[in-house]
N, C-alpha and C positions, 0 to 999 in steps of 0.2 A: 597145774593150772586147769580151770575148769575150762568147758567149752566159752560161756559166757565171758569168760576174763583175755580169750585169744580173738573172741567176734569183738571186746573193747580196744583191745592192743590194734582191732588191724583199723578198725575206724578212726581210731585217733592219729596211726601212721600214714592211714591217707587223705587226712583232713589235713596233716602237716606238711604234706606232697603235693594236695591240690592247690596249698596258698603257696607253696612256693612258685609253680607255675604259674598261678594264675597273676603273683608280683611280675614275673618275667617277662609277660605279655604287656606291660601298661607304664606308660613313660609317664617322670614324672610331671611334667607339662599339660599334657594331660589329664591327670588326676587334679592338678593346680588349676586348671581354668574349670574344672567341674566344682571342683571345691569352695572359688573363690565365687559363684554364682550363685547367692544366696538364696535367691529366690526357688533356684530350681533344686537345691538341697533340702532347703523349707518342705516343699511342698514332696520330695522324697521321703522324708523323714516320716511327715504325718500320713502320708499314703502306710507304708511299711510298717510304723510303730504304734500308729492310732487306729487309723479304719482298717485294716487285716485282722489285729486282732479284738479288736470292735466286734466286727463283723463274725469272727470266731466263737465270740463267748455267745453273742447274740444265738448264733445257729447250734451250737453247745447246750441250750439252756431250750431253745425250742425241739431238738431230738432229743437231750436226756441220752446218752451212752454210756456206758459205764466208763466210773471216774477215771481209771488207769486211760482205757480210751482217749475218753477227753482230755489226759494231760497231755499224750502224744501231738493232739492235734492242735495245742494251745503252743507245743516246745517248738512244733513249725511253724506258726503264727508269729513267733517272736523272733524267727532267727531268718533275716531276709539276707541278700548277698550272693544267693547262691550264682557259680562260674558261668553257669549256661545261658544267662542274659547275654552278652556280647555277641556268641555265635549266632544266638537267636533273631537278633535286633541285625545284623548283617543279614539273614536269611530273609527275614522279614520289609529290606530297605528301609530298619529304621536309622537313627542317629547312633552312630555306632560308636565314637567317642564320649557320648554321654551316658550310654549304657554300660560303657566299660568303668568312666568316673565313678560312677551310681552305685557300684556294683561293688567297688573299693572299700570307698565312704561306706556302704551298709556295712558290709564285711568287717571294718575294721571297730566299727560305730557298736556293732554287734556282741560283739568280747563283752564290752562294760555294760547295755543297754538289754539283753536279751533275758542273763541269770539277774536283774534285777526286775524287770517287766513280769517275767516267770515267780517270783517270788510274792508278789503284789495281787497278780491276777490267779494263782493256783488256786487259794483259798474258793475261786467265786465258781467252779466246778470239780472241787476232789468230795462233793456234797458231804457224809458226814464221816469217812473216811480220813486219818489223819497224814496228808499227804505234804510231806515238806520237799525242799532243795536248800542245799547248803549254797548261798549264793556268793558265797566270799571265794568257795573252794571251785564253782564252776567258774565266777571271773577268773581264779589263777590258771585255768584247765586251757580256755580259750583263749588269753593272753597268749601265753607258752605253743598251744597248737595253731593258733589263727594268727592270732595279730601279727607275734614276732616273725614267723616264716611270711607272712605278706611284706612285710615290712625289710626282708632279706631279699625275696623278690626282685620288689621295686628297687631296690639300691644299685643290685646288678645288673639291671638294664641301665640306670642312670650312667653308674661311674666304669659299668663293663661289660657296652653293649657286644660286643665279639663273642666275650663268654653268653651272655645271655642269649645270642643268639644259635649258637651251640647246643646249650642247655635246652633251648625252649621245645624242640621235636620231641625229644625225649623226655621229655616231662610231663608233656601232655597226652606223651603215649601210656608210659608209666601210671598217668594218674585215671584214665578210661580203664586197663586191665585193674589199676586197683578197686577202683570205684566198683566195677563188674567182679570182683571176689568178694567185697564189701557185699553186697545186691543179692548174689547168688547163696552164700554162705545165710546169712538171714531170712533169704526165701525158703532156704531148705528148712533151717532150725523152727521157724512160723506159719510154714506153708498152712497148716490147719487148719491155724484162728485164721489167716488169711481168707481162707477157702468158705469159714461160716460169716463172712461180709454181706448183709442181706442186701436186696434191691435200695431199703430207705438210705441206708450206708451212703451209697454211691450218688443217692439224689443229694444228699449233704455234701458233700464233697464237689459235685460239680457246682452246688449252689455258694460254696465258700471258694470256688474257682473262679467265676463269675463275679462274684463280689470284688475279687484282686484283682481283676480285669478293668471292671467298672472304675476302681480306685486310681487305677496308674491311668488309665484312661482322661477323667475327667479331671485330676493332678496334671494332667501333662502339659497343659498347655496349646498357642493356637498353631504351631507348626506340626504336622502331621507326623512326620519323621521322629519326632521328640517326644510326643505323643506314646507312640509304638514303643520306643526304649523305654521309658518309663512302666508303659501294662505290662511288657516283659519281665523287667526286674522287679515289678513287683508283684508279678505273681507266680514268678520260681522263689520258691522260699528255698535256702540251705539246709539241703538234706542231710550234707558232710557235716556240718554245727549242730542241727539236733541229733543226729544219731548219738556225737559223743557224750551229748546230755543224757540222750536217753540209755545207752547202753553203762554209762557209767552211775547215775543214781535209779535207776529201773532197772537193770537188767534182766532179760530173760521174764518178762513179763506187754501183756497188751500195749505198753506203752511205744515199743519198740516196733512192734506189728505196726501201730497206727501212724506212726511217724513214716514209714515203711510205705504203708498204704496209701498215704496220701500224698508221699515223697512221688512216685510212681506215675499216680494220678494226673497231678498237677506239672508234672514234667510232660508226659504224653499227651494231655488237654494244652498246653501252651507251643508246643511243636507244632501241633496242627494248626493252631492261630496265627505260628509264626508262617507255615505251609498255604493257606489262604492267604496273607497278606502278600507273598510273594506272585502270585498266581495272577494279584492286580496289575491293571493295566497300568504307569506310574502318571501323574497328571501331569499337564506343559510345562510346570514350573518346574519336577524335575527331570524333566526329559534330557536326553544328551543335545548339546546344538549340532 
């Protein structure tokens, strides 16, 4: 096996690892009154799957990067869900049961919703470049790695919380050192192209940061709390879902870098957001009595 085909095997074993955690953590009740709240799914939905990558192709098409580039930053545009809204939306005192719903729903939403989005929108930045996805093979890829371990998850907190709650330390342990061999392993193999990221680079990226802030943001709604869960989850995009996009139809090319890069980005740019919001003073309404 080549080096490229052992960086695919570990991303997809810890894509498989992190949804099983992340089911363990989220009762179904839970997930059911986030699900059953139409309105506040609605407007997740078009945050995540409309204005992100809106907003993507938009700032795509005004820098001009090259195409490999811009599919990387189109594969995270499309795959929202990512684990680290919940912690973040605690950190932050936002609604933390809506950020964990949110976060499900994308995640699971994603599988079927992402390798088709990706499909549609490639054409509108691989400029003349003949850049495909086999989108039948990346639905079956994310079914099998995503959906179905979320969905093993969630059963065993339902019908075995004991075992789940067993499971859950070590899984979340598990899934940080894999994610960090995942991180490491890619930063070595791309450190390079990494390294020649110019200043405009990083004004793009924080400006498509910004944009997913602004979206979950004025999406959210007029409780402050709800608010916050929403900017959060929608602007960690799923690093763990594009990588295996990316390392299984790109591999070992910019595409991987970029997903990479602005995986990184967008993870350390929303930490800090969630670090400021914590830092406020909280207002009367939600003061302890």
């Amino acid at each position: 096996m080549t080096l490229n085909d052992w960086i695919n095997l570990l991303v997809t074993s810890t894509l498989i690892e992190m949804m099983v955690a992340v089911g363990l953590s989220v009762r179904l009740g839970e997930l059911l009154e986030v699900a059953t709240n139409w309105r506040l799914v609605g407007k997740a939905m078009l945050a995540n799957y409309v204005i992100v990558p809106a907003a993507t192709i938009a700032l795509l098409l005004l820098f001009a990067p090259h195409p490999l580039v811009a599919v990387g930053f189109l594969i995270l545009a499309v795959c929202p869900g990512a684990p680290f809204g919940p912690p973040l939306a605690t950190l932050a005192r936002g609604n933390v049961p809506v950020a964990i719903g949110s976060m499900v729903i994308l995640a699971g939403s994603s599988a079927l919703l992402a390798p088709l989005l990706l499909r549609c929108l490639l054409p509108l930045v691989a400029s003349d470049q003949p850049l495909t996805v086999d989108a039948r093979r990346i639905v079956f890829t994310l079914l099998l790695t995503q959906l179905v371990p979320l969905c093993v998850g969630v059963a065993l907190r339902q019908w075995r919380p004991l075992l789940a709650n067993r499971l859950q330390q070590p899984a979340n342990l598990l899934s940080r050192l894999m994610n960090l061999l995942v991180v490491g392993l890619i930063l070595l193999t791309q450190f390079q192209l990494l390294y020649e990221i110019r200043p405009r680079g990083y004004v793009g990226m924080l400006l498509l940061l910004l944009a997913s802030w602004a979206a979950g943001w004025f999406l959210g709604g007029p409780e402050e709390d709800q608010r916050k869960a929403l900017t959060l989850t929608t602007s960690l995009r799923n690093v763990g879902v594009a990588l295996v996009i990316a390392t299984s139809t790109f591999p070992g090319t910019p595409v991987v870098t970029a997903v990479l890069a602005y995986g990184l980005f967008e993870i350390f740019g929303t930490l800090l957001l969630a670090l400021g919001w914590s830092r406020q003073t909280p207002s009367p309404l939600h003061s302890p009595v």
